[in-house]
Structures are given as C-alpha cells and as structure tokens.
Biopython code that builds the backbone (N, CA, C, O; Angstrom):
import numpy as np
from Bio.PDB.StructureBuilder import StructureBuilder

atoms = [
    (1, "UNK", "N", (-83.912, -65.926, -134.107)),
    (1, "UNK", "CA", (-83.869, -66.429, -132.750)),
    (1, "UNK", "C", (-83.941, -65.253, -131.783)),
    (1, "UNK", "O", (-83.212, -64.271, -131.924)),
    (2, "UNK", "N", (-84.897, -65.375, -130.725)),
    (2, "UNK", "CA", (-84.758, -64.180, -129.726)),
    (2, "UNK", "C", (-83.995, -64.549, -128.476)),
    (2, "UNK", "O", (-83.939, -65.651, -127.932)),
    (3, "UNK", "N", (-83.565, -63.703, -128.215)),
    (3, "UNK", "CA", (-82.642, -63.532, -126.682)),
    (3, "UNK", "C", (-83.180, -63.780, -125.589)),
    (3, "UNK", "O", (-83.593, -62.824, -124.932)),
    (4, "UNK", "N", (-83.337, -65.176, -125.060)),
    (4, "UNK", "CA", (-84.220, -65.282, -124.153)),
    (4, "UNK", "C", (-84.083, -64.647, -122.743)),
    (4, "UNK", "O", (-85.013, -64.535, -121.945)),
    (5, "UNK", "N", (-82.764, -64.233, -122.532)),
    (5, "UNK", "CA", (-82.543, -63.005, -121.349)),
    (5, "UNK", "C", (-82.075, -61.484, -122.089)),
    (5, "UNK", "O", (-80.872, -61.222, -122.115)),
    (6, "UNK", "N", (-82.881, -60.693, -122.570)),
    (6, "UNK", "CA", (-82.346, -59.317, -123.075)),
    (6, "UNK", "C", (-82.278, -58.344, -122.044)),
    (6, "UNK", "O", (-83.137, -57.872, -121.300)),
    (7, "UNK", "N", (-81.060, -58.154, -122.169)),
    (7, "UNK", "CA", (-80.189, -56.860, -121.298)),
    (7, "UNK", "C", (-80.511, -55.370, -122.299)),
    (7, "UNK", "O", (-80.400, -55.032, -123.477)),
    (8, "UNK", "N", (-81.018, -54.713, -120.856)),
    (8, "UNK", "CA", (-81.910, -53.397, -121.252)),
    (8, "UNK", "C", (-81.003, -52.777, -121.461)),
    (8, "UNK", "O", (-81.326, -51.718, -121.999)),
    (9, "UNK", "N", (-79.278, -52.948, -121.212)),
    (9, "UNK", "CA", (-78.124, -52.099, -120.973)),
    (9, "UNK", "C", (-76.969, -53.249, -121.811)),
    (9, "UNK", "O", (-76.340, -54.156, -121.266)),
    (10, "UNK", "N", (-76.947, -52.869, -123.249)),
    (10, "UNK", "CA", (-76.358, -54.118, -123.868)),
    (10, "UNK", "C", (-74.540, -53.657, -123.347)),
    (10, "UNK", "O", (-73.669, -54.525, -123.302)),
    (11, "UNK", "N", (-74.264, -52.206, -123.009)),
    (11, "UNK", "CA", (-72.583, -52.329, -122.954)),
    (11, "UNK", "C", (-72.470, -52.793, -121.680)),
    (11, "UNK", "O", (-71.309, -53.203, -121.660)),
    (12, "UNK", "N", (-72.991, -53.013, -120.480)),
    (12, "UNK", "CA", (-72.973, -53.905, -119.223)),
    (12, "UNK", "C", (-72.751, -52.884, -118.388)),
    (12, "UNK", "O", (-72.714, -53.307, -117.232)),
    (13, "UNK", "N", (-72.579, -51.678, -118.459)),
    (13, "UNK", "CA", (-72.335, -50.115, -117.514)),
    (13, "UNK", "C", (-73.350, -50.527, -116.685)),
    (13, "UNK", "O", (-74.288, -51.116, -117.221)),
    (14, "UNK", "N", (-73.378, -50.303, -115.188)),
    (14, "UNK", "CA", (-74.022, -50.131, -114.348)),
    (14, "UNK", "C", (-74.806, -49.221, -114.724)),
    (14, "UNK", "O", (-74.434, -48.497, -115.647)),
    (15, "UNK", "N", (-76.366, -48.967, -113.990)),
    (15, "UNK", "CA", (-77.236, -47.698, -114.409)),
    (15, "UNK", "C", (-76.988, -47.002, -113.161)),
    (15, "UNK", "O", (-77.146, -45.785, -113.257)),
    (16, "UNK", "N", (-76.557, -47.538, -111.721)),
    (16, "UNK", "CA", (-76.793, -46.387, -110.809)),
    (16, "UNK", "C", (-75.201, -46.938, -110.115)),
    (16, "UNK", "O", (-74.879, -48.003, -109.589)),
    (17, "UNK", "N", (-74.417, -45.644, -110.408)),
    (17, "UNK", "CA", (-72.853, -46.560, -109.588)),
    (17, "UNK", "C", (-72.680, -45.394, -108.350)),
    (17, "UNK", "O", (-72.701, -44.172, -108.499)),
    (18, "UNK", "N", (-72.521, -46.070, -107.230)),
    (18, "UNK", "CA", (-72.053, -45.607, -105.916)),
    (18, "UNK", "C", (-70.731, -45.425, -105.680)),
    (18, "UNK", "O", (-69.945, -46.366, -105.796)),
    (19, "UNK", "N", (-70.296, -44.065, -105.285)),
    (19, "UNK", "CA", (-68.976, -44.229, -104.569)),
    (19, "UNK", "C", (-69.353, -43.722, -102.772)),
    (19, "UNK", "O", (-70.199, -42.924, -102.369)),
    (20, "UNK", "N", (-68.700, -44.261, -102.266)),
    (20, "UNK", "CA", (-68.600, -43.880, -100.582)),
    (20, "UNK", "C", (-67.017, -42.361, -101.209)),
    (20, "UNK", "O", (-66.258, -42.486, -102.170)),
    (21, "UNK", "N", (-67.061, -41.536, -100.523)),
    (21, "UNK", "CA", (-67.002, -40.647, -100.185)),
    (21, "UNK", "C", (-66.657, -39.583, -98.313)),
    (21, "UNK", "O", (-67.184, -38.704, -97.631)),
    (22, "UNK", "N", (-65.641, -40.344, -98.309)),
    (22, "UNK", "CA", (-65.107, -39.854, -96.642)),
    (22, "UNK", "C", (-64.629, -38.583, -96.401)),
    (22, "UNK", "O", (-64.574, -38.262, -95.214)),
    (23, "UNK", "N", (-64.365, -37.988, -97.009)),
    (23, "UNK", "CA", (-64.076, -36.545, -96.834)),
    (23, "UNK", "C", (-65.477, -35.449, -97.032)),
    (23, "UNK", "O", (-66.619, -35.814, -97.310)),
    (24, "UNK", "N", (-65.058, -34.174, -96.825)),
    (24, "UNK", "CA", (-65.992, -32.882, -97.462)),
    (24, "UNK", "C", (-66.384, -33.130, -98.744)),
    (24, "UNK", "O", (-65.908, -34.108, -99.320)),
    (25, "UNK", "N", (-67.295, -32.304, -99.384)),
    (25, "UNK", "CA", (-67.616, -31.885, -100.458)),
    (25, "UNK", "C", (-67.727, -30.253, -100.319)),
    (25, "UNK", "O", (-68.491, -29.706, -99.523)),
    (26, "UNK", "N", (-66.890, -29.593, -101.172)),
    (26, "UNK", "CA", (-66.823, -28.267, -101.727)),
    (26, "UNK", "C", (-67.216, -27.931, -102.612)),
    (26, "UNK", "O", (-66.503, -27.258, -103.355)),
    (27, "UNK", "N", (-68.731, -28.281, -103.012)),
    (27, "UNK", "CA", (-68.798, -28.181, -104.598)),
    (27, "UNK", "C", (-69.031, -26.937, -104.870)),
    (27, "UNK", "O", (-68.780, -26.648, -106.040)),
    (28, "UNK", "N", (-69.527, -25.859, -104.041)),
    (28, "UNK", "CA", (-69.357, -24.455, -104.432)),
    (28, "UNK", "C", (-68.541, -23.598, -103.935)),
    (28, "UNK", "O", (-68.652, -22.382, -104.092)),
    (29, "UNK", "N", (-67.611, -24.188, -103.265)),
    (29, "UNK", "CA", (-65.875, -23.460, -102.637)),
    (29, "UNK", "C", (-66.206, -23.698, -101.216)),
    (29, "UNK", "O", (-65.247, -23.819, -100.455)),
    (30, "UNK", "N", (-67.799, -23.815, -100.564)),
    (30, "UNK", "CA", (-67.914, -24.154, -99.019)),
    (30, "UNK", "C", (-68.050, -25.571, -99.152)),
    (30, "UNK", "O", (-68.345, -26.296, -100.102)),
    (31, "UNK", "N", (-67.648, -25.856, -97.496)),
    (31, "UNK", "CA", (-68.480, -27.688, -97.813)),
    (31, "UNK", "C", (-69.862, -27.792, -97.322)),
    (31, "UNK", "O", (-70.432, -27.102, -96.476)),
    (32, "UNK", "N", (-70.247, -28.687, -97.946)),
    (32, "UNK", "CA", (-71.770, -28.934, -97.996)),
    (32, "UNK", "C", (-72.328, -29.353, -96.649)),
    (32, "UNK", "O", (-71.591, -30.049, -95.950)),
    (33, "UNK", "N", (-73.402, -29.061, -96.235)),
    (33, "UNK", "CA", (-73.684, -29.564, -95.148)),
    (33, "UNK", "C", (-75.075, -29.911, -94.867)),
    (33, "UNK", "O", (-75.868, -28.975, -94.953)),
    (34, "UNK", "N", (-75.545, -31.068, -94.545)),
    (34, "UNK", "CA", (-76.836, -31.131, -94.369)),
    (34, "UNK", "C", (-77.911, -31.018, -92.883)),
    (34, "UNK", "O", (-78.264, -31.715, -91.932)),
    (35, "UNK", "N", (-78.133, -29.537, -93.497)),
    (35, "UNK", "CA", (-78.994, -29.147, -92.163)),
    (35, "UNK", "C", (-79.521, -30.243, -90.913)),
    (35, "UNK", "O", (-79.220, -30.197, -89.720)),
    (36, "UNK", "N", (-80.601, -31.445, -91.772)),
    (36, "UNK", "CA", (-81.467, -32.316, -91.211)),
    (36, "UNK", "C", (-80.285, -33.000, -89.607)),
    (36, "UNK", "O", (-80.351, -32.829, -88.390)),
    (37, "UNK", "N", (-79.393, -33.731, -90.474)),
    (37, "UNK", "CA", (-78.316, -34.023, -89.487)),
    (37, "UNK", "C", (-77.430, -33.638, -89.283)),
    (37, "UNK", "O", (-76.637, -34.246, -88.564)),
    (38, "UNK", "N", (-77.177, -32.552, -89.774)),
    (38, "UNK", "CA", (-75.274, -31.627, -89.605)),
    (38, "UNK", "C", (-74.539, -32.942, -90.424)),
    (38, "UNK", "O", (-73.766, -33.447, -89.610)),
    (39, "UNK", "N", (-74.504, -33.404, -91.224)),
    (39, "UNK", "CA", (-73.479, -34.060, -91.503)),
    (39, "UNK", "C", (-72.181, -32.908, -92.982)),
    (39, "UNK", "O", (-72.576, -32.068, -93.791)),
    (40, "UNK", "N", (-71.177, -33.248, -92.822)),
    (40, "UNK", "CA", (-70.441, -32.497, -93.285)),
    (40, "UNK", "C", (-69.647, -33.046, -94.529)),
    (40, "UNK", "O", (-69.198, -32.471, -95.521)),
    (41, "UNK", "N", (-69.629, -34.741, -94.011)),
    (41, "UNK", "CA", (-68.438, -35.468, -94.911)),
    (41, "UNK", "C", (-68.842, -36.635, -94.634)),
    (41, "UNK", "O", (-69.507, -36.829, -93.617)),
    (42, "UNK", "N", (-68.500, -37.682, -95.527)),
    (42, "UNK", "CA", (-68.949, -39.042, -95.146)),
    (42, "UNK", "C", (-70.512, -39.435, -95.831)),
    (42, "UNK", "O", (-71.529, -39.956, -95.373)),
    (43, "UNK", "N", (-70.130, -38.918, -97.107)),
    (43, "UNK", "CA", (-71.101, -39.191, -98.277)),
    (43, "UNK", "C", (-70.821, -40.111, -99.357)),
    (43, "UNK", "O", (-69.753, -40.555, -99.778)),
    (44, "UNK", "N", (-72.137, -40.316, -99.745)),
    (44, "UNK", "CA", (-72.055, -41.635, -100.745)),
    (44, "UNK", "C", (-72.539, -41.057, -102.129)),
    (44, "UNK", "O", (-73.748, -40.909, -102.309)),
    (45, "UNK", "N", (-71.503, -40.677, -103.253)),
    (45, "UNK", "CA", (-72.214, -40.501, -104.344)),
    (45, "UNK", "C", (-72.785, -41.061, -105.462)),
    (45, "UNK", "O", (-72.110, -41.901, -106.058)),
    (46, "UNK", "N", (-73.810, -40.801, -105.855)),
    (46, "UNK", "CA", (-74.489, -42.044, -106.681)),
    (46, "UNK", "C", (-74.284, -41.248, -107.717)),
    (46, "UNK", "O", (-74.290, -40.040, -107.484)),
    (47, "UNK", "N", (-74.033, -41.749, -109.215)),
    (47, "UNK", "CA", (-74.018, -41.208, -110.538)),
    (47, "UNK", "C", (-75.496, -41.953, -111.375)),
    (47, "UNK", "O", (-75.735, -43.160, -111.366)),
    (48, "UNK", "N", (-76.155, -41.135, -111.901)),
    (48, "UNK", "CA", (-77.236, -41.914, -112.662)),
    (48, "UNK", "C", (-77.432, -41.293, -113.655)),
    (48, "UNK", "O", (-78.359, -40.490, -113.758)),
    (49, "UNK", "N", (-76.361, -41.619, -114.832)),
    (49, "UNK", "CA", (-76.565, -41.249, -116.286)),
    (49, "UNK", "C", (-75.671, -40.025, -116.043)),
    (49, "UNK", "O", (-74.565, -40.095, -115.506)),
    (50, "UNK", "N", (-76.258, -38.877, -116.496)),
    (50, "UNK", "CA", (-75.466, -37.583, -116.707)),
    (50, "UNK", "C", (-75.911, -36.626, -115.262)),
    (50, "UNK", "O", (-76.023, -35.407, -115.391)),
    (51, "UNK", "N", (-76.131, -37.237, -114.008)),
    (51, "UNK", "CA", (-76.717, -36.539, -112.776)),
    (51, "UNK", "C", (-75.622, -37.103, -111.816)),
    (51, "UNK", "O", (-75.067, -38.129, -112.208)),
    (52, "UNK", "N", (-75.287, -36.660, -110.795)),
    (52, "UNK", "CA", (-74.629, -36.734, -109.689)),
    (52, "UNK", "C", (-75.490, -36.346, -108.667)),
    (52, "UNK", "O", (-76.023, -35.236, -108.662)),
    (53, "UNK", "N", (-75.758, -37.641, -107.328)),
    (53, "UNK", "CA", (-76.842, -37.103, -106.650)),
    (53, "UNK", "C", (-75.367, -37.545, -105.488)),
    (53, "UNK", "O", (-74.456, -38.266, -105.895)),
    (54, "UNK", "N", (-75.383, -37.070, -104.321)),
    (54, "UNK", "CA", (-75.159, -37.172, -102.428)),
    (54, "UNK", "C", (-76.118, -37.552, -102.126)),
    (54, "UNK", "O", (-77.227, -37.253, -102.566)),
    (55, "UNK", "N", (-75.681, -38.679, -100.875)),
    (55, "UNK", "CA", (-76.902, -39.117, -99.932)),
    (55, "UNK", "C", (-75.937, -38.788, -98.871)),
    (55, "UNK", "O", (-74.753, -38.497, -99.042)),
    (56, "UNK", "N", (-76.502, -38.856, -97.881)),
    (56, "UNK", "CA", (-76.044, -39.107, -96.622)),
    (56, "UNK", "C", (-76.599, -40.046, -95.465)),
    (56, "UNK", "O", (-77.721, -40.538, -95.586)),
    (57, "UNK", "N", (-75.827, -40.294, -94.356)),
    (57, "UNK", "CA", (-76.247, -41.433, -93.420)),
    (57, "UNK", "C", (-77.704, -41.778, -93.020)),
    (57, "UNK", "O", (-78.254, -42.772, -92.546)),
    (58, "UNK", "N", (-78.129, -40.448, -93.438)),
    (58, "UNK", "CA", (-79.416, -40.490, -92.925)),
    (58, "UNK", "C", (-80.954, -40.948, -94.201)),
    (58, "UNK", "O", (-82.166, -41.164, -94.214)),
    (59, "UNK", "N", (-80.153, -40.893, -94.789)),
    (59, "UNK", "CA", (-80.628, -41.587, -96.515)),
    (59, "UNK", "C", (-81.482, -40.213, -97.196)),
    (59, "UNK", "O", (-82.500, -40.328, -97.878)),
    (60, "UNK", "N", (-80.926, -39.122, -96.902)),
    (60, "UNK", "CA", (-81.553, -38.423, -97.897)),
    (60, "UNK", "C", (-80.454, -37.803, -99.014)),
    (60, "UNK", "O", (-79.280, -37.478, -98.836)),
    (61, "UNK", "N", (-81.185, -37.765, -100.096)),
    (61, "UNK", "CA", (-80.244, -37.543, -100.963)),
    (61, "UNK", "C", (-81.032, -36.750, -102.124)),
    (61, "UNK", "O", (-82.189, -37.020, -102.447)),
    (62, "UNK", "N", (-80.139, -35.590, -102.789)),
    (62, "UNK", "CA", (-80.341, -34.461, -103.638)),
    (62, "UNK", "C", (-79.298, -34.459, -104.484)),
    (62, "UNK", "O", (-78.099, -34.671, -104.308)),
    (63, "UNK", "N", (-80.160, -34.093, -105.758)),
    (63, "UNK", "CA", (-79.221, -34.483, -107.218)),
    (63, "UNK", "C", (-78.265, -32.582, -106.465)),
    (63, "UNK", "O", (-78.900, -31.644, -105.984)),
    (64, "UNK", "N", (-76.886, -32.630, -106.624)),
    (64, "UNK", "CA", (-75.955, -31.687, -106.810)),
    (64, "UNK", "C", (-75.169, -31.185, -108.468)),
    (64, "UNK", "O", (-74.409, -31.730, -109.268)),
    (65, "UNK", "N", (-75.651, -30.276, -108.399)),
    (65, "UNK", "CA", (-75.738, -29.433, -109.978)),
    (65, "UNK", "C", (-74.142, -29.568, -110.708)),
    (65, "UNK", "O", (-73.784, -29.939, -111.826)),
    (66, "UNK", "N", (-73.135, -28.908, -109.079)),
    (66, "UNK", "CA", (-72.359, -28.778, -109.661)),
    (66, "UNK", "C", (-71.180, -29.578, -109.248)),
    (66, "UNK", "O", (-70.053, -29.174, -108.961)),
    (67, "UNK", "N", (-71.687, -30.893, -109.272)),
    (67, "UNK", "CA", (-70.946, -32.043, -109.545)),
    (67, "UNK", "C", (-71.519, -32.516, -110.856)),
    (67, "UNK", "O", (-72.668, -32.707, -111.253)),
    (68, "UNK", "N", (-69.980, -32.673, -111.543)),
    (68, "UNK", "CA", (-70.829, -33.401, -112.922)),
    (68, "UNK", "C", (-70.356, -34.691, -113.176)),
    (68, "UNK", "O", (-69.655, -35.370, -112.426)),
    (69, "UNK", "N", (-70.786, -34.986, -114.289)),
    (69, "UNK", "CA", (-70.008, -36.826, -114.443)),
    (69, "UNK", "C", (-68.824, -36.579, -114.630)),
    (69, "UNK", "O", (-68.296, -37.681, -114.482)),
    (70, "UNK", "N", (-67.928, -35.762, -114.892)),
    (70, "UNK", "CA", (-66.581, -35.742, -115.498)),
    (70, "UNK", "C", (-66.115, -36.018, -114.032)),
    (70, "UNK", "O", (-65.514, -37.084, -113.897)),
    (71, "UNK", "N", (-66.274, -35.288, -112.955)),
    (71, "UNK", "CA", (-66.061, -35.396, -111.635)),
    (71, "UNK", "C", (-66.269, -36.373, -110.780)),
    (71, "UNK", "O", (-65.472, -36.642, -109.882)),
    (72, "UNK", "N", (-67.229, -36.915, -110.958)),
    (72, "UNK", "CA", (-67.211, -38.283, -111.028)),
    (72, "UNK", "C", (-66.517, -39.841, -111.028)),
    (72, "UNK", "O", (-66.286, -40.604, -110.090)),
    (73, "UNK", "N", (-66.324, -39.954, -112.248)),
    (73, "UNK", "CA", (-65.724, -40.433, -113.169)),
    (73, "UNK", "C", (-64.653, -40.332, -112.774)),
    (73, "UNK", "O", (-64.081, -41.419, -112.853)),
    (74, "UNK", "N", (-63.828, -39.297, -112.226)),
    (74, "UNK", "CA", (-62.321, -39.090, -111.784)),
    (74, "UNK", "C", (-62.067, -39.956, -110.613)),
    (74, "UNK", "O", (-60.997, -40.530, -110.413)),
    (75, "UNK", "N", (-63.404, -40.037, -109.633)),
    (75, "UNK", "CA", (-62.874, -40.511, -108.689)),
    (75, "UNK", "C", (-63.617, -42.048, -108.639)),
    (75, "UNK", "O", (-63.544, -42.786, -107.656)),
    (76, "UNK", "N", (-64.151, -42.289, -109.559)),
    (76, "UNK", "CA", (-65.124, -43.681, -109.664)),
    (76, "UNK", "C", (-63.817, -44.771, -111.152)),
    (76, "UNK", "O", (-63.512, -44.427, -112.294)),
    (77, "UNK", "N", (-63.448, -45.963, -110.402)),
    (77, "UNK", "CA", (-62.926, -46.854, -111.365)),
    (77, "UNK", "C", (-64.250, -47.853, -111.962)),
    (77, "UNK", "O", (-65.167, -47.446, -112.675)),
    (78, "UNK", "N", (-64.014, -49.596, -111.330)),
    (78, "UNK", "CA", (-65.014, -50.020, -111.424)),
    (78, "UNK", "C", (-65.758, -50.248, -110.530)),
    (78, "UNK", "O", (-65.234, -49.986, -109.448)),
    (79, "UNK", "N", (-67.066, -50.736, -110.433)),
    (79, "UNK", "CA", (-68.162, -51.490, -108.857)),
    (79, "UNK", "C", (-67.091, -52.270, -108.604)),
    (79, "UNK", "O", (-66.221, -52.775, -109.313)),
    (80, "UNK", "N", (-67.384, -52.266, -107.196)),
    (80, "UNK", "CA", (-66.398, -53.344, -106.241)),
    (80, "UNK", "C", (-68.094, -54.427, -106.198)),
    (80, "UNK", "O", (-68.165, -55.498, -106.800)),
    (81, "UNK", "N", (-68.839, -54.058, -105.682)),
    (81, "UNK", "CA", (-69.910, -55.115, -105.700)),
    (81, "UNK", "C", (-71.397, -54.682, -106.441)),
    (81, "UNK", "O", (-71.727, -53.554, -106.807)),
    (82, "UNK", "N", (-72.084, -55.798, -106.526)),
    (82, "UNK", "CA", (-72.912, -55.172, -107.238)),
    (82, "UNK", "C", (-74.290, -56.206, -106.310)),
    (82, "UNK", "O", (-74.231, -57.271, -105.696)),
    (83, "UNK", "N", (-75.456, -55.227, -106.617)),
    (83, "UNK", "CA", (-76.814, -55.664, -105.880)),
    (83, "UNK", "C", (-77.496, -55.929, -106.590)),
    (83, "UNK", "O", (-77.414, -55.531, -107.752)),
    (84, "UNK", "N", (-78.599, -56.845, -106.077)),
    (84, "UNK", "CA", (-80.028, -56.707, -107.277)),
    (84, "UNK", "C", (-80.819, -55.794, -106.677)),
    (84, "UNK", "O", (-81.935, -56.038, -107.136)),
    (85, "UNK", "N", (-80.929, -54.749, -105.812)),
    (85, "UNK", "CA", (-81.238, -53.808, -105.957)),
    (85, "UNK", "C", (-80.741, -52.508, -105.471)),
    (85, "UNK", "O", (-79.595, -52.520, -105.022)),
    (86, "UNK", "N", (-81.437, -51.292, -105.475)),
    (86, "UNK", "CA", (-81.096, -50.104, -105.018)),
    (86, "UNK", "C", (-80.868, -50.180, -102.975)),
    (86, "UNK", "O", (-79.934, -50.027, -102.187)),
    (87, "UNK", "N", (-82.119, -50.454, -102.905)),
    (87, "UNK", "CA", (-82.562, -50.988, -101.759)),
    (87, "UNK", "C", (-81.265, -51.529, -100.673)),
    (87, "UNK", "O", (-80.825, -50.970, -99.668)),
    (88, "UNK", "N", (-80.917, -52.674, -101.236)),
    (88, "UNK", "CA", (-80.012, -53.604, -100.971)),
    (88, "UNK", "C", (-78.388, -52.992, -100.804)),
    (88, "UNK", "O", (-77.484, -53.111, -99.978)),
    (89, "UNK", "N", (-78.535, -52.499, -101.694)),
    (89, "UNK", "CA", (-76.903, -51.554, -102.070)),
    (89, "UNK", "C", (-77.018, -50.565, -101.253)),
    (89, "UNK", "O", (-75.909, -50.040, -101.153)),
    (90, "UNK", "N", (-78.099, -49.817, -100.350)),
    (90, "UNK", "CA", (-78.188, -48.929, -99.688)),
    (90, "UNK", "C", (-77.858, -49.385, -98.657)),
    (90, "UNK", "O", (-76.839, -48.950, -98.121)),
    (91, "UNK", "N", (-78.520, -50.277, -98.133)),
    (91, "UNK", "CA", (-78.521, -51.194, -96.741)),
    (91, "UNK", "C", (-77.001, -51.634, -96.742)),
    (91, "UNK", "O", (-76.329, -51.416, -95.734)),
    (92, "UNK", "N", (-76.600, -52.074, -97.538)),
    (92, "UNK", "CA", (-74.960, -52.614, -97.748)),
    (92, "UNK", "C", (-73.995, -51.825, -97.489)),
    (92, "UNK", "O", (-73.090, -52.064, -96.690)),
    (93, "UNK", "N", (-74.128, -50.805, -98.165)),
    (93, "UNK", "CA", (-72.739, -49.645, -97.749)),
    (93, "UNK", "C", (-73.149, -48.616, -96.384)),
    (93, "UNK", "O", (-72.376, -47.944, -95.701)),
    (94, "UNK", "N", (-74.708, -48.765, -96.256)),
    (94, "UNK", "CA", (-74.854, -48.108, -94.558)),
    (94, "UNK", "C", (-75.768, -46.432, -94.908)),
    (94, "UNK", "O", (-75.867, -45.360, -94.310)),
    (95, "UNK", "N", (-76.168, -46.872, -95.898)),
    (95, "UNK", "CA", (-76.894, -45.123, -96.337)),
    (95, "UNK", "C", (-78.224, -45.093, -96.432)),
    (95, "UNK", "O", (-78.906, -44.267, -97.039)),
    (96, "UNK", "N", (-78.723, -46.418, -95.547)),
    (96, "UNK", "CA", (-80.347, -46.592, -95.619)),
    (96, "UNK", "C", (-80.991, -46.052, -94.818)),
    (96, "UNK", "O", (-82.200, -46.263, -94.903)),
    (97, "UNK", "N", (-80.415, -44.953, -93.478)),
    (97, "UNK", "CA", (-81.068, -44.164, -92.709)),
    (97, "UNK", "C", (-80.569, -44.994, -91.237)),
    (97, "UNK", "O", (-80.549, -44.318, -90.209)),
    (98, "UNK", "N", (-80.304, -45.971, -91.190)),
    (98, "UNK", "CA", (-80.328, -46.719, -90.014)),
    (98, "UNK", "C", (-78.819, -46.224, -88.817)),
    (98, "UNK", "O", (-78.740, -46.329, -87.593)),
    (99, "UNK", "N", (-77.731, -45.647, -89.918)),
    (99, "UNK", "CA", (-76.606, -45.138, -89.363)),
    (99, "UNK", "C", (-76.855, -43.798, -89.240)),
    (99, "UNK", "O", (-75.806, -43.184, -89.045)),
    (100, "UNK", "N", (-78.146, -42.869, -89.290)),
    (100, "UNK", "CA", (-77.772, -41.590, -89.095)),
    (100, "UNK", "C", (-77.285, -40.935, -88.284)),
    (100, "UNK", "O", (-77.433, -41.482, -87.191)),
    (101, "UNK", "N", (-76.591, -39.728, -88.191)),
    (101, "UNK", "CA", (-75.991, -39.481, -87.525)),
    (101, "UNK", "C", (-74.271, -40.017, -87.194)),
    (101, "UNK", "O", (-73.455, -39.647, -86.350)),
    (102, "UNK", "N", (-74.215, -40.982, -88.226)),
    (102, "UNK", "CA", (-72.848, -41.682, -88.103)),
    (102, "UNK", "C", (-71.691, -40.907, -88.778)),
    (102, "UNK", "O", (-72.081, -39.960, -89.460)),
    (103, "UNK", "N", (-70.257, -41.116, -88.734)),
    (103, "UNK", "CA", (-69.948, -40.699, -89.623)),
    (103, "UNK", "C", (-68.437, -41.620, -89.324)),
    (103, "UNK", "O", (-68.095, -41.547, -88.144)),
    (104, "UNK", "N", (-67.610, -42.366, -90.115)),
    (104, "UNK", "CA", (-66.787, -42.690, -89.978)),
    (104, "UNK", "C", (-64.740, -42.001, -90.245)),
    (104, "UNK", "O", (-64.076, -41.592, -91.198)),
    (105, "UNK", "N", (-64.550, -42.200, -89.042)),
    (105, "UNK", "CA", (-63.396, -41.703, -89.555)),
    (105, "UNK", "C", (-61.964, -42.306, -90.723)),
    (105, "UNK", "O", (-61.026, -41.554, -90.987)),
]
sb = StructureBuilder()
sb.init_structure("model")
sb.init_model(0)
sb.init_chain("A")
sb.init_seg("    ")
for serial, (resi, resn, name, xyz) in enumerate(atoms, 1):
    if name == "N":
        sb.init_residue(resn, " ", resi, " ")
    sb.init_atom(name, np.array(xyz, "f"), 0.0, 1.0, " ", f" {name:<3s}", serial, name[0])
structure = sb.get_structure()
C-alpha cells in the first residue's frame, strides 16, 4: 500500500524554524550591524538544517558563520505557528521588508 500523502520530513521537524530575536547579536564580541539600514537588534533568526541565517526588518538576510545550531537550539523551544509558506511566515512576523527601518522595543 502507498502513502497517499508522503511527508518528505518523516520526524515532523520543521525545515526552516524562526526565532524573533529583540536584543543585539555579538556573534564576534561586537554587535552586528547592518550597514543597508543601521539596524542593530531586532532580528529574526532562521535555522535551516546545520546553518543559522539573520534577517532583518528590511528582509535581507545572510547565513552568520558563527552562530551555530547548538546556539540556536538554546534559545529556540517549539514553533509557536506554523505557515504554508516561507513567504507567508515572513509577512507574519514583519521581516518581509515592509517594516524597514522598524525596530521594536
């Protein structure tokens, strides 16, 4: 008998999990800052597999080396919600470019 819905991800792990992120990032003893908009803090980190990428308000986002999954993981429990897409989940938590320049306290 075949599985008429087969899950590409049989242990049910999310493939791309978001955390929001309100403070700095120090990942090399300074905090990070992104030229384009000066933003400083008030990042969203996405984990995808064994990569740790930052976005920011302005929706650009760069895999960061020296964040790893262990780091991660420390500060990630489970999804509070989940999307059918990337897209969607961007637009949802506010990291689709439309808040740039934002930053919440």
């Amino acid at each position: 008998m075949t599985n008429p819905n087969p899950n590409p991800n049989p242990d049910h792990r999310p493939i791309v999990r978001a955390v929001p992120h309100s403070g700095e990032l120090g990942a090399r003893g300074i905090p990070i800052t992104y030229a384009r908009c000066h933003a400083r803090r008030d990042w969203l980190l996405l984990n995808v597999r064994d990569h740790v990428f930052v976005r920011c308000r302005c929706a650009h986002e760069w895999e960061e080396p020296d964040l790893t999954r262990a780091y991660f993981d420390l500060h990630f429990t489970e999804p509070e919600h989940e999307w059918g897409s990337f897209d969607d989940g961007m637009r949802a938590l506010g990291f689709d470019g439309l808040l740039a320049g934002t930053t919440w306290n």
